[in-house]
C-alpha positions as CSV (number, residue, x, y, z in Angstrom):
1,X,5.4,30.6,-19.3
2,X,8.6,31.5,-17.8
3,X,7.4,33.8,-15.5
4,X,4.4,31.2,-14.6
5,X,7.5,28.9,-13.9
6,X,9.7,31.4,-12.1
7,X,6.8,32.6,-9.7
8,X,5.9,29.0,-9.1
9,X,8.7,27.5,-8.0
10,X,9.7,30.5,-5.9
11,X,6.2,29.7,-3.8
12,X,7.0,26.0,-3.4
13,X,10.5,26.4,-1.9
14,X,9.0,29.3,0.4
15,X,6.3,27.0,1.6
16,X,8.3,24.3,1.9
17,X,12.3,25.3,2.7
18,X,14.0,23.3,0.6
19,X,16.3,24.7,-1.8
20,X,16.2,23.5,-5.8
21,X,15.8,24.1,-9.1
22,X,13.9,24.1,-12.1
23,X,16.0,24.3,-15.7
24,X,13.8,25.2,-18.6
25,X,13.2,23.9,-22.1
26,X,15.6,27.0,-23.3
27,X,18.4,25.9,-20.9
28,X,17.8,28.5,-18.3
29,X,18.2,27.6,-14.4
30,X,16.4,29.0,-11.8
31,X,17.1,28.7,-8.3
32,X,14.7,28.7,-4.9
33,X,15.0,28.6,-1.6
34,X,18.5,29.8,-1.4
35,X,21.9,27.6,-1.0
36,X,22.4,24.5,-2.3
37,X,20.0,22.7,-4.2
38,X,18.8,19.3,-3.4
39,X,17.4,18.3,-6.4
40,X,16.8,20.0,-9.8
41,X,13.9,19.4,-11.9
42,X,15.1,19.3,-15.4
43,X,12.1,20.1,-18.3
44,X,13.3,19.4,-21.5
45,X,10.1,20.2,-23.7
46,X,7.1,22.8,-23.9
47,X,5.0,20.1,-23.7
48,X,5.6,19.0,-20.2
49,X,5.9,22.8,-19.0
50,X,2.0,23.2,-20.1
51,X,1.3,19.6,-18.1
52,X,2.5,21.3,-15.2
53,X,0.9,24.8,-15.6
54,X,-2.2,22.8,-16.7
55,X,-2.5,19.9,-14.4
56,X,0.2,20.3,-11.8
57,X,1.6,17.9,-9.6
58,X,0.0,14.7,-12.6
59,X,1.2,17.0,-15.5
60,X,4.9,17.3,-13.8
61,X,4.6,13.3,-13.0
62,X,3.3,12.2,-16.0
63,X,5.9,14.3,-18.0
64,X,8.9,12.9,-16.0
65,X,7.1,9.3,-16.5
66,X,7.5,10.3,-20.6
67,X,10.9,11.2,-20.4
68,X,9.9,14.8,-20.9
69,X,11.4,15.5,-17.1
70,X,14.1,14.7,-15.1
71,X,14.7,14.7,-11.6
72,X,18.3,14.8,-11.1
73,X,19.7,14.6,-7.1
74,X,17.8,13.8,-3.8
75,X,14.4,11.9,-5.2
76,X,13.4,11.7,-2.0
77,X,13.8,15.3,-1.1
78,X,12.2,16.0,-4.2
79,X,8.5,14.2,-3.2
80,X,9.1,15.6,0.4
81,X,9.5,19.1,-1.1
82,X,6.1,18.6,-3.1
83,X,4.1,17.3,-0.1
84,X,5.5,20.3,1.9
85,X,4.7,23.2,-0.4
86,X,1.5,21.5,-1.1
87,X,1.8,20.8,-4.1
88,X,-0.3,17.6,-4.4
89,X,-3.1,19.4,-3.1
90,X,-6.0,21.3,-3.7
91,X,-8.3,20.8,-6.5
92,X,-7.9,20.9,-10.2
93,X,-10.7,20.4,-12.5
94,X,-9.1,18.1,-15.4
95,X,-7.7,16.2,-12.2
96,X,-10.7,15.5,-11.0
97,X,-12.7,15.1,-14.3
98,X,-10.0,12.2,-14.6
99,X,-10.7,10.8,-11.5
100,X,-14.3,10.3,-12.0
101,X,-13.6,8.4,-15.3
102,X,-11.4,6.3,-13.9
103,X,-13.7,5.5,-11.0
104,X,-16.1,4.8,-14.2
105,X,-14.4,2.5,-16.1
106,X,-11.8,0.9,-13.4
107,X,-14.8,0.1,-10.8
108,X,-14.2,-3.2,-8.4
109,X,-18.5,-3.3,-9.0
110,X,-18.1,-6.3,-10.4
111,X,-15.7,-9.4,-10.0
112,X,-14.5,-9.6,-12.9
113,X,-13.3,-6.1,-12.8
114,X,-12.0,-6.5,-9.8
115,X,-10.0,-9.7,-10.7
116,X,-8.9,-7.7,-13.9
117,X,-7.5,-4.8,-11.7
118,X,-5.7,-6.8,-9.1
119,X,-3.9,-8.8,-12.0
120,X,-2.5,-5.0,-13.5
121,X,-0.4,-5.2,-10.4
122,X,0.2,-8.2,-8.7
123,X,-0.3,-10.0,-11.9
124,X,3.3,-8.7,-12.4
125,X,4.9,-12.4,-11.5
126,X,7.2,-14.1,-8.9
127,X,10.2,-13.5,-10.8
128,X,9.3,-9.4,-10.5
129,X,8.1,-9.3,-6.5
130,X,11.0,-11.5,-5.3
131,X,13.7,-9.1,-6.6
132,X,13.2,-6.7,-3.8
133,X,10.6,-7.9,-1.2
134,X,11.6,-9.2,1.9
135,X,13.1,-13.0,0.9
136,X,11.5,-15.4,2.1
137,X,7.7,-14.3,3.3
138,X,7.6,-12.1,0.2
139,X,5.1,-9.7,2.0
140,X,4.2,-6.9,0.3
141,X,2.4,-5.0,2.9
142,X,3.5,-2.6,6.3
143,X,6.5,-4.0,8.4
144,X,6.2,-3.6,11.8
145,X,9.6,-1.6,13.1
146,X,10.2,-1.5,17.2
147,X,12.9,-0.2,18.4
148,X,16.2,-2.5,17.7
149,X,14.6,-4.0,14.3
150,X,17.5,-3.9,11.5
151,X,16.6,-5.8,8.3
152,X,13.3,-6.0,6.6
153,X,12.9,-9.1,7.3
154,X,12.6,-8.8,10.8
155,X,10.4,-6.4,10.6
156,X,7.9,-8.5,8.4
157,X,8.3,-11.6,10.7
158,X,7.5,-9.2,13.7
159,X,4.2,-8.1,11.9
160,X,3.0,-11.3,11.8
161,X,3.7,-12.6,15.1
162,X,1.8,-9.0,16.1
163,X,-0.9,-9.8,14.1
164,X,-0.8,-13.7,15.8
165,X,-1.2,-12.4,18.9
166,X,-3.6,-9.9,18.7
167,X,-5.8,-12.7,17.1
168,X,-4.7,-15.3,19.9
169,X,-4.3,-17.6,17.0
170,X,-3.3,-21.0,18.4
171,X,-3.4,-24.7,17.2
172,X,-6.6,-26.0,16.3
173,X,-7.8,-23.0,14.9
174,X,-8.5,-22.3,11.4
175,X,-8.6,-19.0,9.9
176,X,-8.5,-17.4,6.4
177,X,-6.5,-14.8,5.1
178,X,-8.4,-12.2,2.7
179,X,-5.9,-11.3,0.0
180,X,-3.0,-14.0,0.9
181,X,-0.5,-12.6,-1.5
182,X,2.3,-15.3,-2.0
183,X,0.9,-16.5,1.1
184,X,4.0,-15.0,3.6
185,X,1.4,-15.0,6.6
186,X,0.0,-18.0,6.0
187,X,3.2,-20.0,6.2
188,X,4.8,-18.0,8.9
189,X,1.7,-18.2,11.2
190,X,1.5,-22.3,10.9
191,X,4.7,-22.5,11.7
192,X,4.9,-20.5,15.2
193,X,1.2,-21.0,16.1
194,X,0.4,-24.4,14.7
195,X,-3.1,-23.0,13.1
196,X,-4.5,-23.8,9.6
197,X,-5.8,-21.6,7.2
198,X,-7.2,-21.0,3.9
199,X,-5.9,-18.2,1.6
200,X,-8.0,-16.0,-0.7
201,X,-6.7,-14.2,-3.7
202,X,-8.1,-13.0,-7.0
203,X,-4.8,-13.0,-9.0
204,X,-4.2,-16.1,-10.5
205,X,-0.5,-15.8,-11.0
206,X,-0.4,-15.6,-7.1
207,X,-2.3,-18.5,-6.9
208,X,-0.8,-20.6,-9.1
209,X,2.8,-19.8,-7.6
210,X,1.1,-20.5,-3.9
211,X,-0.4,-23.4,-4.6
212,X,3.0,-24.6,-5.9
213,X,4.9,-23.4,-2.9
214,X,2.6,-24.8,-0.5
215,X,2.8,-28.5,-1.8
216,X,6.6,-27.8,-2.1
217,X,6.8,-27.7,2.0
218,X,4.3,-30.6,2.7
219,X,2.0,-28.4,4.2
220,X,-0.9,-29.5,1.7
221,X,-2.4,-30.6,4.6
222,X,-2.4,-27.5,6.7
223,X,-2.9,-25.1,4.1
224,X,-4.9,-24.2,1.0
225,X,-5.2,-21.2,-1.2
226,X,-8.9,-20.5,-3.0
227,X,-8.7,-18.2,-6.2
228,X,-11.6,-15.8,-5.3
229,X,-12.9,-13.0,-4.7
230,X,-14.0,-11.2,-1.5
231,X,-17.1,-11.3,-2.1
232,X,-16.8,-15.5,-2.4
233,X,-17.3,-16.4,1.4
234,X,-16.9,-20.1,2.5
235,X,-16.7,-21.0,6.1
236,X,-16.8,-19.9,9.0
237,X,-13.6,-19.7,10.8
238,X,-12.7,-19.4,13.8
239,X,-10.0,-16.1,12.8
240,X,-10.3,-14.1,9.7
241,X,-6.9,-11.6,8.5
242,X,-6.9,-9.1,6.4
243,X,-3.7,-7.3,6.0
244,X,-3.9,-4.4,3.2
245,X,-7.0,-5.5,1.0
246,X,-9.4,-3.0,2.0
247,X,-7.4,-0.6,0.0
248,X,-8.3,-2.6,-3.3
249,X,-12.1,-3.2,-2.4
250,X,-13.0,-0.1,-4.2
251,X,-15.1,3.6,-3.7
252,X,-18.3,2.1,-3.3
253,X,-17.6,-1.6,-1.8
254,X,-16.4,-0.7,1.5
255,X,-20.1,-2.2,3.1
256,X,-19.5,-5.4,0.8
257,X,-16.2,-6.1,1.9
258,X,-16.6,-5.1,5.7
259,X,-20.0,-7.6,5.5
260,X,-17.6,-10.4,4.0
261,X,-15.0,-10.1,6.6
262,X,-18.3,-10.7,8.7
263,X,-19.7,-13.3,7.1
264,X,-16.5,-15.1,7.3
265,X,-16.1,-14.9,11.2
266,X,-18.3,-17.8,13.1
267,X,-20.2,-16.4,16.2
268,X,-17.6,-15.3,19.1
269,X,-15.1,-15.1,16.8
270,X,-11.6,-12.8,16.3
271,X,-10.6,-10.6,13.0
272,X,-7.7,-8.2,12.0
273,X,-8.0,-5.6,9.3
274,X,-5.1,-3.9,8.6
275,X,-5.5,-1.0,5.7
276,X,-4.7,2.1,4.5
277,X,-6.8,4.9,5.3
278,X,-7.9,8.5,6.1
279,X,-9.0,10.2,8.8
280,X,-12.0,12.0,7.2
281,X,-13.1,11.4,4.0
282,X,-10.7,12.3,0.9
283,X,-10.6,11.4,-2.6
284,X,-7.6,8.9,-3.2
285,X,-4.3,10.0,-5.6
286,X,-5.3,9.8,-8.9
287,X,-1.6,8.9,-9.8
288,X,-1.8,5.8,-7.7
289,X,-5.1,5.3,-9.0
290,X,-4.2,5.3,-12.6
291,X,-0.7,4.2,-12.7
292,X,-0.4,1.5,-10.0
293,X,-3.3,0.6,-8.5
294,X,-6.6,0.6,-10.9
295,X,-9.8,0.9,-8.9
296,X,-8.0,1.2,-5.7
297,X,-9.2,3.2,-2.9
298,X,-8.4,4.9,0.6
299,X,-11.1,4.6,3.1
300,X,-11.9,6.4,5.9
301,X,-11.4,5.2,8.8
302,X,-15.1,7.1,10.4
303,X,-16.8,4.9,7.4
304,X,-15.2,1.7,8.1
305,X,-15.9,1.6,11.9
306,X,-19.7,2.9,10.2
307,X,-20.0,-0.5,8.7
308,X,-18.0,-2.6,11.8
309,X,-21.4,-1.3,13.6
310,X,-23.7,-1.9,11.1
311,X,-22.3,-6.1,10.8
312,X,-22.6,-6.9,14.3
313,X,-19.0,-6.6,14.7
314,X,-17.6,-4.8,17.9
315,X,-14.3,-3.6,17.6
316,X,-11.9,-4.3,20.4
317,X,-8.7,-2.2,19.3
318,X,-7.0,0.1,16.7
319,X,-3.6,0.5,16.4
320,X,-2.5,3.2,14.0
321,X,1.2,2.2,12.5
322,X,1.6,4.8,10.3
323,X,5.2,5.2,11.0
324,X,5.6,2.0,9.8
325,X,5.5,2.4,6.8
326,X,8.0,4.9,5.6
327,X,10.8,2.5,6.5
328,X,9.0,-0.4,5.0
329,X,8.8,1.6,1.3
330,X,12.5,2.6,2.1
331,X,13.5,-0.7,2.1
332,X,11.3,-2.0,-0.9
333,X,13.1,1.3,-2.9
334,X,16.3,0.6,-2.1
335,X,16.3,-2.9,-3.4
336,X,14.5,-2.3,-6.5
337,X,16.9,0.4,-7.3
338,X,19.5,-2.0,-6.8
339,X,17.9,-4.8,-8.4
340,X,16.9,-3.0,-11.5
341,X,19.1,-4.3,-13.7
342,X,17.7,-7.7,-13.0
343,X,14.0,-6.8,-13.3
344,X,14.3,-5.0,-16.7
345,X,16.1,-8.3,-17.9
346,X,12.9,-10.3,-16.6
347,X,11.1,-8.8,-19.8
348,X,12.7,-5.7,-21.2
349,X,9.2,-4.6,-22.7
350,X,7.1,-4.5,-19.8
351,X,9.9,-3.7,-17.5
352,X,11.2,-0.4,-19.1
353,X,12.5,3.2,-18.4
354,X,8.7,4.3,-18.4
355,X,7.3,1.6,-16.0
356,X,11.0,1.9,-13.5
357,X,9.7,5.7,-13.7
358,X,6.6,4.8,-12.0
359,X,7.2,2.4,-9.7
360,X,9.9,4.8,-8.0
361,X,7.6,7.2,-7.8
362,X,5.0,5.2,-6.1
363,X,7.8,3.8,-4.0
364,X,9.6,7.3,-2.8
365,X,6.2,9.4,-3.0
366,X,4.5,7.0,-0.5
367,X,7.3,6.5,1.9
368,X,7.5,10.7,2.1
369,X,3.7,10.8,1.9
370,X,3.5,9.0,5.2
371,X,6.7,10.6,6.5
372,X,5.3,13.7,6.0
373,X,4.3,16.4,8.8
374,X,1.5,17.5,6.3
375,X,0.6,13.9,5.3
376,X,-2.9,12.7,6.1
377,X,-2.7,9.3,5.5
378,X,-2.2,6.7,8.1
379,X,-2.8,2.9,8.4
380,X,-4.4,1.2,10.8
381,X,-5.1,-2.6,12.4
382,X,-8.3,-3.3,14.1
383,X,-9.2,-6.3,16.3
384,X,-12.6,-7.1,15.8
385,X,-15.5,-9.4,17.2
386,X,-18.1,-11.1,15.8
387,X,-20.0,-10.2,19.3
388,X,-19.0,-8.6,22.1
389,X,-15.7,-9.8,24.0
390,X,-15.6,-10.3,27.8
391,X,-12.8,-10.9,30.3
392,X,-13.0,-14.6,29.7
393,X,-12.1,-14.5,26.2
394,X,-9.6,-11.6,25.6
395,X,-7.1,-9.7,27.4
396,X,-8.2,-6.8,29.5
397,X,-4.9,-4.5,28.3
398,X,-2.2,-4.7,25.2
399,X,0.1,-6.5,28.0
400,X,0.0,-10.0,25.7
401,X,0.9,-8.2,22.9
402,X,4.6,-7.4,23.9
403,X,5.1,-10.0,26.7
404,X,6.6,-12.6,24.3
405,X,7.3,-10.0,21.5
406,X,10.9,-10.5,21.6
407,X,12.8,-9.2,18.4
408,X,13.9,-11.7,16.4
């Protein structure tokens, strides 16, 4: 095993030229890539070295997850390293086997799987989110980062108002937002566009807290918040956003949800869908998968414009803001670093070493997956119609978009 280990690490730090090392169960260190390391992988049992030798990149996770590995150093350079060498790549049979149950018994088919797998996560409470999102809007998707942006903050406020105007949202409009959250762009758009809207969300904690929030600021009048699924439609409206939900619709619902978002939009009408997704098709992480996002899944972007086509939707721009997004998850791991203390006393039992294992590893590994040179992931809005545009009734360029965009 030894030499399985030895050979192993000495092709990941030649493929990816960053120096580390691995110490084994026995005590013994190896080194790779020559001068200093920047992390070292510590294996403490036999166990976890057959994970690795077995299942690779999960076994190695999963292991460290169990306490069975340690990653001691640059965690960052550690995930960068791995999605250098390719490490998360290519395909392993028990992986794969995995996957397919998962997709199996975690399927968004139905609603009420659905509503069961959007609770595992952002069922996780208030308390938990507001420890290291952005404070106040508490969005928990992309920031939007131009050049002079320094907090978080600013950078969430500055993806909404990019997402206002590339709807023209204006007062007098209604729209809804898909998968509202704790409702950051619904409160942010009233306020600078004067609009109403209606949000939709399947996790009743989030509703329960929005609902809350929303008659809190007097805005019962302006605003509302369904508990719902996608799938659910009311309306129409005259906008319709969807920031980071198509991720969550699921391997085979990417025609349902597409239709809804259709359905949704009266005739003449403007939409934003902003997701996660490939450019090809590929299957999704099974780690994020079965750790921290049951039944989730990464489109591709070829599919989704497939069904765009297929609704009667034209689409009238795609941005790809994949950039984004690295700094966005650097932000959100910094602060729950920093914060942990205070979200293990939340509940000590569902908040342990195991689950702060995870979530730094979804944290870290998806800020270097879409830093990385190799990384194929991207994320993308698109401006759609419900018919075609003219010159009458949108822009001809992006000039609108950054006219008024001052940084604030």
């Amino acid at each position: 095993m030894n030499a399985f280990v030895q050979n192993f690490i000495g092709t990941l730090a030649q493929r990816a030229g960053t120096p580390f090392a691995v110490v084994l169960p026995d005590g013994t260190r190896q080194a790779a890539g020559g001068g200093d390391a920047r992390f070292t992988v510590v294996i403490h049992t036999d166990a976890a070295l057959l994970a690795l030798a077995t299942r690779g990149h999960i076994g190695l996770l999963e292991s460290y997850f169990d306490q069975q590995v340690d990653i001691e150093g640059d965690f960052n350079a550690a995930f960068a390293t791995g999605l250098a060498s390719g490490f998360d790549g290519g395909f392993n049979p028990l992986n794969g086997a995995e996957n397919n149950l998962h997709e199996w018994r975690h399927s968004n088919r139905s609603p009420a799987q659905a509503k069961a797998n959007a609770r595992a996560h952002y069922g996780l409470g208030h308390g938990f989110y507001r420890l290291w999102l952005d404070d106040p809007l508490l969005m928990y998707t992309c920031a939007y980062w131009p050049e002079g942006t320094a907090t978080l903050e600013q950078a969430q406020r500055q993806k909404i108002d990019h997402v206002c105007r590339k709807l023209r949202l204006a007062a007098g409009e209604r729209f809804v937002d898909i998968g509202c959250g704790f409702g950051g762009f619904m409160f942010r758009a009233a306020e600078t566009t004067g609009a109403t809207g209606v949000g939709l969300n399947t996790t009743p904690e989030q509703v329960d807290w929005l609902r809350d929030a929303i008659a809190e600021r007097g805005l019962g009048d302006r605003l509302n918040v369904r508990e719902a699924d996608f799938r659910e439609v009311d309306g129409p409206y005259d906008k319709v956003v969807s920031i980071g939900v198509l991720e969550h619709a699921g391997r085979d619902q990417l025609a349902e949800v597409i239709k809804a978002h259709a359905d949704f939009l009266k005739p003449g009408g403007l939409g934003m869908l902003h997701f996660i997704g490939h450019l090809g098709r590929r299957d999704t992480e099974l780690f994020i998968r079965k750790h921290v996002f049951p039944g989730g899944w990464i489109p591709s972007l070829a599919d989704a414009l497939a069904e765009f086509d297929r609704c009667g939707l034209e689409v009238v721009d795609i941005e790809n803001l994949r950039r984004h997004y690295a700094p966005t998850l650097d932000a959100w791991a910094e602060r729950f670093d920093s914060r942990w203390s205070e979200i293990h006393a939340l509940d000590p039992q569902r908040f342990d070493e195991r689950f702060r294992r995870v979530w730094r590893s979804y944290l870290v590994g998806c800020a270097e997956m879409f830093r990385s040179p190799a990384g194929y992931t991207h994320l993308f809005q698109i401006v759609f119609s419900k018919g075609l545009v003219t010159r009458d009734n949108y822009p001809m360029s992006r000039a609108h978009l950054y006219a008024a965009a001052a940084i604030r």
